[in-house]
C-alpha positions as CSV (number, residue, x, y, z in Angstrom):
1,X,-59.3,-11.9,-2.7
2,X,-58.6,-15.4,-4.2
3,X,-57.4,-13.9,-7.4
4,X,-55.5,-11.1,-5.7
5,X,-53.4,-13.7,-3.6
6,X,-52.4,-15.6,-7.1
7,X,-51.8,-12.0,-8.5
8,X,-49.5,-11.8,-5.5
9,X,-47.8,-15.6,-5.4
10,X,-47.1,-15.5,-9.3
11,X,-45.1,-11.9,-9.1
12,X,-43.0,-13.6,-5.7
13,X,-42.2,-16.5,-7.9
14,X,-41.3,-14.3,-10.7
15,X,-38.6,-12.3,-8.4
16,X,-37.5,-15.3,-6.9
17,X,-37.0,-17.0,-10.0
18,X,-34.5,-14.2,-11.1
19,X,-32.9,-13.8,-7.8
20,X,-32.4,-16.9,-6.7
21,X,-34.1,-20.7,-6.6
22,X,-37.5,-19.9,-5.2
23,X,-38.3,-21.7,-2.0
24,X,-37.3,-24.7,-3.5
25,X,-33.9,-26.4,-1.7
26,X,-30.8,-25.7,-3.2
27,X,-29.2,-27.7,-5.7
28,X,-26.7,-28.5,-8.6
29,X,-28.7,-27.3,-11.5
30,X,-28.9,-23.7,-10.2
31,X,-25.2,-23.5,-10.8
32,X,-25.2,-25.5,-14.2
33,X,-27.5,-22.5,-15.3
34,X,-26.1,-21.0,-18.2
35,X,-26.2,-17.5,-16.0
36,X,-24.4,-15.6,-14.0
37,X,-25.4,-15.9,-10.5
38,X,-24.0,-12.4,-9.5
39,X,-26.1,-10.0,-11.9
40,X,-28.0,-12.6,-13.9
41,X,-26.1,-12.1,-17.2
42,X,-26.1,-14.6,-20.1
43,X,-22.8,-17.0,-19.0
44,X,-21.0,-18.4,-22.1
45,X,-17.2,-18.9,-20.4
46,X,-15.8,-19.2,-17.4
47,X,-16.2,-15.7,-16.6
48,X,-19.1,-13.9,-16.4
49,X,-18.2,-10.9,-19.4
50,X,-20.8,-8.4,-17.8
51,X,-18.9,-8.5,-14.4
52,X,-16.2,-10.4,-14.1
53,X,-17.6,-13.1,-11.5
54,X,-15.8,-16.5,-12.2
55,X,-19.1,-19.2,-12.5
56,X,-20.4,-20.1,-9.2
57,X,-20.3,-23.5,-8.2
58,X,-22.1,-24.7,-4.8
59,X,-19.7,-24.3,-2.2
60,X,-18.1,-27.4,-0.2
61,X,-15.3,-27.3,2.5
62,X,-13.0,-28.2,0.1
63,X,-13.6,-25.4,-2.3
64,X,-13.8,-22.6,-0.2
65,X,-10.8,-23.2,1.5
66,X,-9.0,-23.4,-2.3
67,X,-10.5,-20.5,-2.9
68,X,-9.8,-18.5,0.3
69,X,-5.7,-19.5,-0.1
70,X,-5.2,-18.9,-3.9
71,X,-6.8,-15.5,-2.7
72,X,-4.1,-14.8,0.0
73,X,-1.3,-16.7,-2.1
74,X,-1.4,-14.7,-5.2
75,X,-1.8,-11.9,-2.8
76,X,1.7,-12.5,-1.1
77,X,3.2,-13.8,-4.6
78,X,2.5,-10.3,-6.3
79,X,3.4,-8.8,-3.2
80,X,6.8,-10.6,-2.6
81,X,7.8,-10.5,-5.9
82,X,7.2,-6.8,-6.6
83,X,9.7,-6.0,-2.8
84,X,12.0,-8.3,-4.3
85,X,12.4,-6.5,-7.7
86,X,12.0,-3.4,-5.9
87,X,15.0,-3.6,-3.5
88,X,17.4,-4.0,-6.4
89,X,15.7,-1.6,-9.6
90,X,13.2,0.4,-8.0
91,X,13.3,2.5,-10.8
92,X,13.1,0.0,-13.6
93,X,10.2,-1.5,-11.4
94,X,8.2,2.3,-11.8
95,X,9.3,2.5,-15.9
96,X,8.3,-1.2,-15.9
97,X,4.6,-0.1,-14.8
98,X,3.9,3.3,-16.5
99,X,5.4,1.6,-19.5
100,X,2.0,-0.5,-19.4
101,X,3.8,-3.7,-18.0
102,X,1.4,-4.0,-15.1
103,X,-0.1,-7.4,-14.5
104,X,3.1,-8.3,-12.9
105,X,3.5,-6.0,-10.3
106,X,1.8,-5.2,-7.1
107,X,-0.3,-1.8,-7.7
108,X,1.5,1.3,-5.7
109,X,-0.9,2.1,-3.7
110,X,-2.0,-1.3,-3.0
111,X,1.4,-2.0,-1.5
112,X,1.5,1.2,0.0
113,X,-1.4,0.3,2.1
114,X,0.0,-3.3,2.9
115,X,3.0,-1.8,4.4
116,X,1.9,1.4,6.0
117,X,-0.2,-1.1,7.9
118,X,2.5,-3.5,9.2
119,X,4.7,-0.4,10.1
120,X,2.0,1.2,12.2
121,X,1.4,-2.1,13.9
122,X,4.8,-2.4,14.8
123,X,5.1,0.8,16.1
124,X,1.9,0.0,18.5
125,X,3.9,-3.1,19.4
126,X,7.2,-2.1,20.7
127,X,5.7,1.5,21.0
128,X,9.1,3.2,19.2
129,X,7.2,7.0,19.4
130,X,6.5,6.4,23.0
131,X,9.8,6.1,23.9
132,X,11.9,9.1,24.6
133,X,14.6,10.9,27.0
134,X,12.2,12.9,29.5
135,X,9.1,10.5,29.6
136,X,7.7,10.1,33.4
137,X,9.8,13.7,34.5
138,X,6.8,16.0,33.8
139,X,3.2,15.1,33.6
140,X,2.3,17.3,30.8
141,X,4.9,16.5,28.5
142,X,4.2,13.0,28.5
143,X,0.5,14.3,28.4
144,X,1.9,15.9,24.4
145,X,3.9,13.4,24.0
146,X,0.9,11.0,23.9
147,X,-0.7,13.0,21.7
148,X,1.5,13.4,19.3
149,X,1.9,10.2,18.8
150,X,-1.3,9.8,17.6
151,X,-0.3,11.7,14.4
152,X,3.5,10.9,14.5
153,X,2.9,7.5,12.9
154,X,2.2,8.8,9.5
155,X,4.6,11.0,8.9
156,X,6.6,8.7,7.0
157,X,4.1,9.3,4.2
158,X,5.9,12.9,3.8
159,X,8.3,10.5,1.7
160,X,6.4,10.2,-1.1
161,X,5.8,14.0,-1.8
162,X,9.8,14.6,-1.0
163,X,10.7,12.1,-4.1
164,X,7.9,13.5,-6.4
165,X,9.5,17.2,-5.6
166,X,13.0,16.0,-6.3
167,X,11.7,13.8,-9.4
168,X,9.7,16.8,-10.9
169,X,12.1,19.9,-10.0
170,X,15.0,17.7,-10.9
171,X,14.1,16.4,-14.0
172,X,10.8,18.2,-15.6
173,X,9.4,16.4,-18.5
174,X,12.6,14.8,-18.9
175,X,11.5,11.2,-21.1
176,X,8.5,13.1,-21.3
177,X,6.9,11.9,-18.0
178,X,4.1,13.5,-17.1
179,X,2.6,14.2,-12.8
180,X,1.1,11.2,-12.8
181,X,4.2,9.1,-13.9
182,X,6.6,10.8,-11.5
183,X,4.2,10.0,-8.2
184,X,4.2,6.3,-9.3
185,X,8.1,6.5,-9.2
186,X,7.4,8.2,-5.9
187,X,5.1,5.7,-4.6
188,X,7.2,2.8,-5.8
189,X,10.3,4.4,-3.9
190,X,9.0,5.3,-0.6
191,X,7.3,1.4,-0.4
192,X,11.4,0.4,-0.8
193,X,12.2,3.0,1.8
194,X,9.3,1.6,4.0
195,X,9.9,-2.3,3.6
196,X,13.9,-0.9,4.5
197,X,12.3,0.9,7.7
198,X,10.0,-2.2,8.8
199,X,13.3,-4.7,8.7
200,X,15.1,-2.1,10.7
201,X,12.2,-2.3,13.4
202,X,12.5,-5.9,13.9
203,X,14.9,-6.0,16.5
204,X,12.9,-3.7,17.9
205,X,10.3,-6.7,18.5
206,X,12.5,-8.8,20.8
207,X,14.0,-6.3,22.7
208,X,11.7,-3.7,23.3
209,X,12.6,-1.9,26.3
210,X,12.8,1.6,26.4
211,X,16.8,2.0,26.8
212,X,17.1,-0.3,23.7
213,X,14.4,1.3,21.6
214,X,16.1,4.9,22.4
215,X,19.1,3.7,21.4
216,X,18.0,2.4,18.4
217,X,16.6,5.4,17.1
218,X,20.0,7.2,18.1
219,X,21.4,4.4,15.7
220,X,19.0,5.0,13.0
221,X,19.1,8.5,12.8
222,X,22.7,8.1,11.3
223,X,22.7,5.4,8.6
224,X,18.8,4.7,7.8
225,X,19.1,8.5,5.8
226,X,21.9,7.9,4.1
227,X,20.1,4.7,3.0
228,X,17.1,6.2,2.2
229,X,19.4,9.1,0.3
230,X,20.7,5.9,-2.1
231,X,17.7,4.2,-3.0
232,X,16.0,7.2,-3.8
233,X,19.4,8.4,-6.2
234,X,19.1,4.6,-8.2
235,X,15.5,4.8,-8.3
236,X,16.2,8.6,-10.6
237,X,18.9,7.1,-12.5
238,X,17.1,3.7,-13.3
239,X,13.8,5.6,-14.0
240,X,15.4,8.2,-15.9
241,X,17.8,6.3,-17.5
242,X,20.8,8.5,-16.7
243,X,24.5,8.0,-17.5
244,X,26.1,9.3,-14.4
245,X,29.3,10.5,-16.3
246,X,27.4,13.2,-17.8
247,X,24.1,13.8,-16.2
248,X,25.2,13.5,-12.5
249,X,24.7,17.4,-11.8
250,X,21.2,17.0,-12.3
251,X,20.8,13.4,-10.1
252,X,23.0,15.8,-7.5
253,X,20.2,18.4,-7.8
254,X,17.4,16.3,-7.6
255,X,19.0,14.4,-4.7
256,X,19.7,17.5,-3.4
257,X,16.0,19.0,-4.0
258,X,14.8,15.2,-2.3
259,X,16.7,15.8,0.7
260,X,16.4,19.4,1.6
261,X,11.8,18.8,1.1
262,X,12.2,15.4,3.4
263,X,13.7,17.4,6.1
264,X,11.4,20.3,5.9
265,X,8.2,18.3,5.3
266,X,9.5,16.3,8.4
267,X,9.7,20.1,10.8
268,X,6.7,21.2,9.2
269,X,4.2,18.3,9.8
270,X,6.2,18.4,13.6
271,X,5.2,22.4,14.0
272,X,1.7,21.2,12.5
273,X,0.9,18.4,15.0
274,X,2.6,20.4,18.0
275,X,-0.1,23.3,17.3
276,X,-2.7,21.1,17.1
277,X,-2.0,18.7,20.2
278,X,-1.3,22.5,22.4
């Protein structure tokens, strides 16, 4: 028994000297190991080469809270600088990253994700889908209504597949792009399109009753497309590099193509979410 419980203590301290400091208290010298302390690599640099962990150092106040804001600062740096480009050369911005110049801009989707999730929680703040003529005259409408809001909130996604059709149709292999290339364009575009929509929504914030909100989208409805119609025309011609003297017939086409899919992406996801809310 006595030789079975070393048997047993020598194979704990063995696992706990890989793993971490046994059960002795922490200290400095577990972190001046030359080892990485998140998968126990050899550690040579600053980096671990195996994973990619920066060295470990034992935390303090002070250096988790450096940590935590370089995190969120580089964050909003890539972020803000990409929106910033974008607004002016969204196009150049999407050549710029299948090009292989990526390290300084924002990934697509990443963005993508950052702003579909402020949009949606604006909408839930001044509730702009909940808003509409006949809400409170019949039980059951609002009853839909409710329901389709549920969905309604990303259909501003349809975007994305709208630019790609007009991008693809419009101009093929044209600079001999290939899918992939054209739905970063794509991507790239409808974040400009959504930063557009979410500045548009901030009156929205301070006066959100329901006569202002329906008014607003009345508003909307008349210049926001035409916007959304000129970003997504310099964003082919930037991307593309077209000289609009002699290849405007095809940005008219592909503008054309863009339009026609956003507004019958927009009925058909309606029809789809009305059948499925009946």
């Amino acid at each position: 028994m006595q030789a079975l419980r070393s048997v047993s203590a020598m194979d704990e301290q063995a696992v706990a000297g890989k793993d971490e400091p046994a059960a002795a208290p922490i200290d400095r010298s577990w972190f001046e190991a030359s080892i990485c302390r998140n998968c126990d690599a050899p550690l040579n640099t600053a980096y671990c080469a195996a994973c990619g962990q920066k060295a470990a150092r034992r935390l303090s106040v002070k250096d988790l809270a450096k940590e935590s804001w370089e995190r969120v600062r580089l964050f909003e740096k890539d972020s803000v600088k990409t929106l910033w480009r974008l607004l002016f050369q969204p196009g150049l911005v999407a050549r710029d990253y299948v090009h292989g110049k990526r390290a300084r801009y924002m990934h697509p989707l990443k963005l993508l994700v950052a702003l579909v999730a402020i949009l949606v929680l604006m909408l839930a703040t001044n509730q702009y889908f909940e808003r509409f003529d006949l809400v409170g005259r019949n039980g059951e409408l609002d009853r839909m209504a409710q329901r389709v809001v549920a969905y309604a909130n990303w259909s501003f996604t349809l975007g994305i597949a709208a630019i790609f059709l007009g991008s693809w149709i419009g101009f093929g292999r044209r600079l001999n792009y290939n899918a992939i290339e054209h739905a970063v364009l794509a991507i790239y575009c409808q974040n400009v399109i959504l930063a557009i929509v979410i500045v548009n929504l901030l009156p929205t914030l301070v006066w959100h009753t329901p006569h202002f909100v329906l008014l607003h989208k009345q508003a909307s409805a008349y210049y926001l497309y035409a916007i959304k119609l000129g970003i997504v025309a310099v964003a082919y011609s930037q991307f593309f590099r077209l000289r609009l003297a002699r290849d405007w017939p095809r940005l008219a086409l592909a503008c054309l193509i863009y339009a026609v899919a956003s507004w019958g992406l927009l009925r058909l996801y309606a029809a789809a979410i009305l059948w499925i809310v009946r």
